[in-house]
N, C-alpha and C positions, 0 to 999 in steps of 0.2 A: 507183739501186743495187738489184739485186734482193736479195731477201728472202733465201736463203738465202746470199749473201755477209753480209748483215746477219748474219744469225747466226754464222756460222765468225770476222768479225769482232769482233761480239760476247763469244765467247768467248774467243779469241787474245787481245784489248787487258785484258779482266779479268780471266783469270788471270795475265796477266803484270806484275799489280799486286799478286802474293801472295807471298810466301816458297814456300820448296819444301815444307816442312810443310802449312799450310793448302792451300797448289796441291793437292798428293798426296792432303789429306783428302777434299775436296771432289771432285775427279775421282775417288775410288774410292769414296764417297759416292753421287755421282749417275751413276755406270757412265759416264762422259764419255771414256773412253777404249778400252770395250769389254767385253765380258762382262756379269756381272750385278753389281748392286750388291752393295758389300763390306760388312760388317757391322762395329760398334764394336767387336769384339771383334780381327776381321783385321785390322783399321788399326791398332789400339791393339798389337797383335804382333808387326806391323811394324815403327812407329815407336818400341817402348820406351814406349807411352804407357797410361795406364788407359783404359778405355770411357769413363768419366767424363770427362778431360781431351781424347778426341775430340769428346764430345759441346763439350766446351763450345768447341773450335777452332773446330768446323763450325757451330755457331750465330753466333759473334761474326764468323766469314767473310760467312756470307750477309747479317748484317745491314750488312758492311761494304759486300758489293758491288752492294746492292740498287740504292740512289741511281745508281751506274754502267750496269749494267744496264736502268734504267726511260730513262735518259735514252740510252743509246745503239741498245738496241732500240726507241725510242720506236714508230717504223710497224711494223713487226711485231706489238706488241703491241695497238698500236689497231686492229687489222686484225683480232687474234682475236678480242677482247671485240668486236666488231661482229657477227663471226660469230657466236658464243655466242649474243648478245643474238637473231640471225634462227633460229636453232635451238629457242629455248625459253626459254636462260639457264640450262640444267643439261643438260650430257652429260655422259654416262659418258666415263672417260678414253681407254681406248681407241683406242675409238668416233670421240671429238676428236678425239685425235691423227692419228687419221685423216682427219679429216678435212681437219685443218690441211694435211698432205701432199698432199694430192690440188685440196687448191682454191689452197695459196698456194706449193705446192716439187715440182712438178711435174718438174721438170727435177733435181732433186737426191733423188727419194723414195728411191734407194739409196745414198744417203750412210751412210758409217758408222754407227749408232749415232743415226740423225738421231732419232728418238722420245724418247731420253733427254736430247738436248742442247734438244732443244723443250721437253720438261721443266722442266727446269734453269732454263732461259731463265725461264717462267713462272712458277715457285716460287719463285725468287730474286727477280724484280719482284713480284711477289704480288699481282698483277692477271693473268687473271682468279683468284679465291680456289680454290685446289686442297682435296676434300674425301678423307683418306685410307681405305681400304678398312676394310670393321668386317665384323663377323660378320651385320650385314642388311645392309648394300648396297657396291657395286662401290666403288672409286673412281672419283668425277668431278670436274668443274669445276663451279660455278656463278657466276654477273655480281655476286649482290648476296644479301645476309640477307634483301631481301622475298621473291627469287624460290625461294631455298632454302625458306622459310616455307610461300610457295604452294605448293611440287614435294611438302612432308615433307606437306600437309596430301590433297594428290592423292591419294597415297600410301596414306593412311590409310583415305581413303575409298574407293578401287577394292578395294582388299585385304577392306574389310567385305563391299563387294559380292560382291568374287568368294565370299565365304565362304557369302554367304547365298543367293546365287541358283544356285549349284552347275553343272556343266559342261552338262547342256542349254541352259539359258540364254543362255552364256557362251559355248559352241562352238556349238552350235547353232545358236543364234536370234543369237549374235552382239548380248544386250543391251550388251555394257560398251563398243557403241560411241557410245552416251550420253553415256561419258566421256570416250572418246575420239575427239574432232570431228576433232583435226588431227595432222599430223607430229609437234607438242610433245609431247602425251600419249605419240606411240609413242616417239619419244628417252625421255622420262620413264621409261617404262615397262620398259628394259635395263636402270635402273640396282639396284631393287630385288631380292637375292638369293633373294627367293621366290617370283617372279613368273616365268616363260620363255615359250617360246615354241618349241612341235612343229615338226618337219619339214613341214608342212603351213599353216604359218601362223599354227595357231590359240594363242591367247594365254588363258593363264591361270594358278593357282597351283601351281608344280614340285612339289608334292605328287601330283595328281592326275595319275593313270596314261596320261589322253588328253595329256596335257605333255610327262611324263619318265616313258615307260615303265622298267621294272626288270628285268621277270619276261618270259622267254617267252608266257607268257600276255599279259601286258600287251600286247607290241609284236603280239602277234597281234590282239587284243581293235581295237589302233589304225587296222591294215591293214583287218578286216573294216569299221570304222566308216565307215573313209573311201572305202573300195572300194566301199561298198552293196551288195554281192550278196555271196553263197556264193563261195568258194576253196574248192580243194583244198589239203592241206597242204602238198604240196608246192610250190604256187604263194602260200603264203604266209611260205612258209621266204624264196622269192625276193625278197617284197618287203620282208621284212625287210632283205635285203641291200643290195636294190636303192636302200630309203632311210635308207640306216648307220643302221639303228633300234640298232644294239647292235655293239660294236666290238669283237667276237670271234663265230667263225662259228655259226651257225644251224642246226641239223642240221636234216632234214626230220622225222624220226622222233620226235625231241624233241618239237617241234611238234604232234604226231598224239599222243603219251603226255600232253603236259599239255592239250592242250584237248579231250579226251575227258573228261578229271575234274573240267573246270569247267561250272558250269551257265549262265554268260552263252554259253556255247558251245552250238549244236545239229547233229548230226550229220547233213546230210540227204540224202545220197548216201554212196558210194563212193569213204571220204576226204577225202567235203566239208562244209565247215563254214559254217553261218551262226551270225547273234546272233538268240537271242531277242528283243532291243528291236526286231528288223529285223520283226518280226511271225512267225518260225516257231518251230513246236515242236516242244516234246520228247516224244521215246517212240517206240514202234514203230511201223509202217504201219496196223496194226492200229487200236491206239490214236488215231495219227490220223484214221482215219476213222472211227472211234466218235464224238472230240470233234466231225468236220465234222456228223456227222449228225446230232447232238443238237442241236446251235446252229441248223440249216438245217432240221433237219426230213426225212421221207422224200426222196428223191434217185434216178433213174435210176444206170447206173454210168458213162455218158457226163459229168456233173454232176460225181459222186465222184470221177470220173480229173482231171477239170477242175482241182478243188481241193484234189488231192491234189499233186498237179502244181506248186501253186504254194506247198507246202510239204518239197515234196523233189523229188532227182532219183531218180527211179526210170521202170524198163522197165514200159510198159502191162500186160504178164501178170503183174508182181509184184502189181500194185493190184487185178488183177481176181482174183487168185487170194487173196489176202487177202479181199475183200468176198465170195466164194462160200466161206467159212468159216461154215456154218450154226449152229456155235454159239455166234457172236457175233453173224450179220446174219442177218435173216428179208427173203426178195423178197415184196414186195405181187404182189396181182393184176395191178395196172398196172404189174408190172417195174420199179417204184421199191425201193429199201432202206431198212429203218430196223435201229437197233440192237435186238437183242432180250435182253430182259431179261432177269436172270438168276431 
């Protein structure tokens, strides 16, 4: 018998062992008939009955139909807790439930409602143990109290990490793959609410800007990280869009007003921007080769165009017309420059 007759049978033979009360609490309960689930308050409205005296149909229901349930989905169920158990022993719901569709109802993945009736199925047998959503982590499944144990204690420890070794490490250098050896850790790793994971891969704490950008700036700040070179504003309005950094549109101009008045931002063409961590900086052309020639020493202006060059885009006559500014550069004998001092 395949698996998804098991379930439609499943639930056909156990509700039809309910009064029309408890039937009705329970399918609008656990949404088994469609929409989204009904609240004690809708049921209770319904039927003439208090939240309370919902609550308490729908408890003493599922405890009725549990036994029914565990013995008539028997293969199904053992089929999931296996999966679970090759997974890690804690996914996110989801996640699962997706999964279950895809490896064991392949032929039924657009069944009605089928997510909720898997559900249903599961909670009612109460293998594997369903853990409900809280204000830090998703809901998931877990196999067992040790592997929950191990997952809370995972948990604990990657979150320290990320706190202390901070995003170079962590995107970067890519340390907390330490922690994470295998698929388990990354299943693990959806479930906790402060934890994501960028359009780019990189995994860390949804606080930091490189995760869940916010601000214009942010998602600009993400694009230049990961692009490595200078954009122009307008080619980074694009990649904003390009990789839904932000779910409403991106103006280019925007773009050009907030990252002129940030300092992780450097201006160095015509519109175009790099990061200072990227190695350029800030200030005029001028300025710039003031600081090349102090750190380098006298300089031909073949040398100065060189290194100027690799600090901005600019036209050769702007660089040379700047360094024959006599009251900032003096020319040596040898047609080298140095800064002259005030």
């Amino acid at each position: 018998m395949k698996i998804m007759q098991s379930i439609e049978s499943v639930l056909e033979n156990v509700l039809s062992t309910l009064a029309p009360k408890p039937r009705r609490i329970v399918a609008g309960r656990y949404a088994l008939k469609g929409g989204s689930k009904a609240t004690l308050q809708e049921i209770g409205d319904e039927l003439n009955l208090t939240r309370e005296r919902v609550r308490q149909i729908e408890a003493q229901t599922v405890k009725k139909l549990a036994p029914l349930v565990r013995d008539q989905a028997k293969f199904f169920i053992e089929s999931v807790k296996r999966h679970l158990e090759s997974v890690g022993g804690a996914r996110r719901d989801d996640r699962f439930i997706e999964d279950l569709r895809e490896a064991f109802l392949k032929n039924d993945r657009n069944a009605k409602n089928l997510p909720e009736k898997i559900r249903f199925i599961l909670r009612v047998a109460g293998e594997p143990r369903y853990v409900p959503e809280t204000d830090l982590m998703h809901a998931y499944w877990v196999s067992s109290m040790a592997t929950e144990k191990k997952f809370l204690n995972f948990v604990e420890k990657i979150t320290e990490f990320f706190e202390k070794a901070g995003t170079k490490k962590v995107i970067d250098e890519k340390a907390h793959l330490a922690f994470c050896k295998d698929m388990v850790a990354c299943h693990w790793l959806s479930i906790p609410k402060h934890i994501g994971m960028n359009v780019f891969g990189d995994v860390g704490l949804r606080e930091w800007p490189e995760i869940e950008p916010k601000t214009v700036r942010d998602r600009a700040y993400l694009v230049l990280r990961k692009h490595g070179t200078p954009l122009h504003f307008r080619d980074i309005a694009k990649h904003i869009a390009k990789h839904r950094l932000s779910a409403h549109p991106t103006h280019m101009q925007t773009v050009h007003n907030e990252l002129i008045k940030d300092p992780r931002f450097v201006l160095v063409g015509r519109g175009i921007y790099g990061l200072g961590e990227h190695g350029y900086e800030s200030g005029t052309v001028r300025e710039v080769i003031a600081k090349l020639l102090k750190r380098n020493g006298p300089m031909d202006a073949k040398r100065v165009l060189g290194l100027v060059n690799e600090q901005r885009f600019l036209k050769e006559n702007t660089v040379l017309l700047a360094l024959q500014n006599r009251k900032h550069f003096a020319r040596l004998d040898d047609g080298r420059y140095r800064v002259k001092e005030a």
